[in-house]
Structure formats: structure tokens, C-alpha cells
C-alpha positions in Angstrom: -6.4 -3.9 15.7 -6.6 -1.8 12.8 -8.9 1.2 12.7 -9.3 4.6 13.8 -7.9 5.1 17.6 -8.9 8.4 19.8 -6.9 11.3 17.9 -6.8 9.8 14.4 -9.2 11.9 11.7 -12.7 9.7 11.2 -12.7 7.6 8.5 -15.0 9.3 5.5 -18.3 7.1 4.5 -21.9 7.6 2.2 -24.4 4.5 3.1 -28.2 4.1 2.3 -29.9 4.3 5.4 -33.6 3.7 7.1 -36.6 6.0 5.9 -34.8 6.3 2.4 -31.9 8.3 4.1 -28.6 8.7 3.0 -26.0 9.0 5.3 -22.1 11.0 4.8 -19.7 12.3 7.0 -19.6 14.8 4.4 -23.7 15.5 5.5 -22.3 15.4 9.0 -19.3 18.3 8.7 -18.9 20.4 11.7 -21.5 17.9 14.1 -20.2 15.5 16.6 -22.0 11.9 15.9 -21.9 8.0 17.0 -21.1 5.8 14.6 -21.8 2.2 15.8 -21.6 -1.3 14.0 -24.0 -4.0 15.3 -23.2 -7.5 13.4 -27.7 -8.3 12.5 -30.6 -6.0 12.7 -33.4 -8.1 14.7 -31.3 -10.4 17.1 -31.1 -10.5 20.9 -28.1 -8.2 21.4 -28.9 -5.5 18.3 -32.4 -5.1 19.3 -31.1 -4.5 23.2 -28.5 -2.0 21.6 -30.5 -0.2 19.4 -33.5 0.2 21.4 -31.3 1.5 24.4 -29.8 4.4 21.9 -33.6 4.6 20.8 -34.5 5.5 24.8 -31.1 7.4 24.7 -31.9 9.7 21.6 -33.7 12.7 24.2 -30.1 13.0 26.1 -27.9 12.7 23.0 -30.3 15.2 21.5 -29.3 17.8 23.9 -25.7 16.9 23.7 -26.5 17.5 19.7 -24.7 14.0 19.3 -26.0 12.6 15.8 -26.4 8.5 15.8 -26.2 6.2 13.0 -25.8 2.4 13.6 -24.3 0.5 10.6 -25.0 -3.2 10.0 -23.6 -5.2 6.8 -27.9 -5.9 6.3 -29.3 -4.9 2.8 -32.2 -2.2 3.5 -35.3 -4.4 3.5 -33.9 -5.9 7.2 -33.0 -3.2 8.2 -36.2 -0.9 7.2 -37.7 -3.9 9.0 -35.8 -3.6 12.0 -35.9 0.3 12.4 -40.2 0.3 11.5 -40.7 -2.8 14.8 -39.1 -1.0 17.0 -39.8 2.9 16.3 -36.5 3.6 15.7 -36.0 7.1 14.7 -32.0 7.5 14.1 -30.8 6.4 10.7 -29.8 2.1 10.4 -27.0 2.6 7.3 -26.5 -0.9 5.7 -22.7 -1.3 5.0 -23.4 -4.9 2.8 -19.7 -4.5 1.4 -17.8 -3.6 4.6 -16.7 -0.6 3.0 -17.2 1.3 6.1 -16.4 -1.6 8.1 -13.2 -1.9 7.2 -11.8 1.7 7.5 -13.2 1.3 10.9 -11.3 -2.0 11.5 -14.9 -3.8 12.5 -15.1 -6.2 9.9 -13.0 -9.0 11.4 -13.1 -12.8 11.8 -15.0 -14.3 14.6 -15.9 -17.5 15.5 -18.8 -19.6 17.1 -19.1 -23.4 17.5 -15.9 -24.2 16.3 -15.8 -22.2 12.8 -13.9 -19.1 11.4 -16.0 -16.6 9.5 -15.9 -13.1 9.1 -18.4 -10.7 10.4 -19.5 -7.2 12.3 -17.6 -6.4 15.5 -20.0 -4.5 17.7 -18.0 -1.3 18.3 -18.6 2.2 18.6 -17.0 5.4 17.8 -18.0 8.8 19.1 -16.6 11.7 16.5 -16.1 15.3 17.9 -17.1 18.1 16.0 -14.1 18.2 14.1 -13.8 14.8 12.6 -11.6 13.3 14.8 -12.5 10.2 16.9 -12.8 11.2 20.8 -14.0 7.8 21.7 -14.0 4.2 20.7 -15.8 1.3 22.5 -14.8 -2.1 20.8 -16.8 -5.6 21.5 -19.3 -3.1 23.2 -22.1 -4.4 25.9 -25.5 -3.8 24.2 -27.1 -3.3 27.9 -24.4 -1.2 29.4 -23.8 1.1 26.0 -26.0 4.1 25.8 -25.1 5.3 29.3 -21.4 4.8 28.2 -21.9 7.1 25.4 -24.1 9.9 27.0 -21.2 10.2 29.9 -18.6 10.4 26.5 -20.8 12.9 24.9 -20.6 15.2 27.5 -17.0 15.8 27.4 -17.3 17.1 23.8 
């Protein structure tokens, strides 16, 4: 599995993101954060993630944990997305994996039978100096927000 592991330096990135935001690690110097990579913005398991880290956003406040989830969407899905459901933490749309793949998510899946490539939901919590302190791969939308509060802590 290729990617950045606990101890490696966090992969740099610059997306577009919801409420005309722009989103950098560069932006992000010196603050811990959540990067996570949900595969569709508006199905089952994104909305159950995203709206989890939505209820979440009070407790990762305090921890001053930023969170941007990153989908390979275009904006107008994903301004969509964010606007039903209230969400208030930057949606980045990745549509040319760039981000994807220096974080090893971008990988081939399959479902009834056919091979395609796609968004692996996983998460990666960044300490304050860059490197990665955390990573959750093929993640449990229910189960993810308490994971990553409990992670957040130990920063």
C-alpha cells in the first residue's frame, strides 16, 4: 500500500474547496488537521461520514484539529453536498487524484464483478508539524469521528 504511513512528512496539496475555499497545506503550516478521502459526495456512506465529522466539528474545535474531506467530485456536487447537509468544514474536490495518489487512496476496487479505479475511504490525522500521526484506511463512516477525536487528543 503506497502512501504516507505514521512518521512519514504529509504529502503537500492546493484543492478548490466548498464556499469558494481554497485549501493548502501550505494554508495549514504549524496546525494539526484531518485530511479524509470519501469516494461520492451525497451517498449512503459519505453522507453518514461527513455528517458525523459535521456533529464532531465542536470537539475537534477544541482539540484545534482542522478537517477537510476530499472527494474526486467537481465543485457543483460537492457545493451541493456541503449546502444539504450544513456542512461547515471545507469539501476539496481532488477530480485528478492528484492528492489521491500521494496519499495512496486512489486505488482499484471492484463491485459486481468489474475492476475500476476509485476513492479509498481513508483518513489521515497530521500533527502540527506535518508529519502523519494517524492513518485510518477503508475507514467505517459510523464508527469514524469518535476514532479521530480519541487520535486528536494525543497530539
Amino acid at each position: 500500500m503506497s502512501g504516507p504511513n505514521p512518521g512519514d512528512t504529509a504529502p503537500p496539496f492546493e484543492m478548490a474547496a466548498s464556499g469558494g475555499r481554497t485549501v493548502s497545506s501550505a494554508a495549514l503550516g504549524g496546525q494539526p488537521y484531518l485530511l479524509y478521502f470519501y469516494p461520492k459526495a451525497d451517498t449512503p456512506g459519505c453522507t453518514k461520514q461527513a455528517c458525523g465529522i459535521q456533529e464532531a466539528l465542536p470537539a475537534l474545535g477544541k482539540l484545534n484539529l482542522t478537517v477537510i474531506g476530499v472527494s474526486p467530485d467537481n465543485m457543483p456536487p460537492i457545493e451541493k453536498f456541503a449546502k444539504k447537509y450544513n456542512l461547515e468544514f471545507p469539501l476539496a474536490s481532488d477530480p485528478e487524484h492528484k492528492t489521491a495518489e500521494a496519499y495512496g487512496v486512489w486505488v482499484e476496487k471492484s463491485m459486481y464483478g468489474k475492476t475500476y479505479m476509485g476513492m479509498e475511504r481513508s483518513s489521515f490525522l497530521v500533527g502540527a508539524d506535518g508529519v502523519v500521526k494517524n492513518v485510518w484506511r477503508k475507514v467505517k463512516p459510523e464508527a469514524h469521528a469518535a476514532a479521530v477525536i480519541e487520535a486528536a487528543k494525543a497530539l
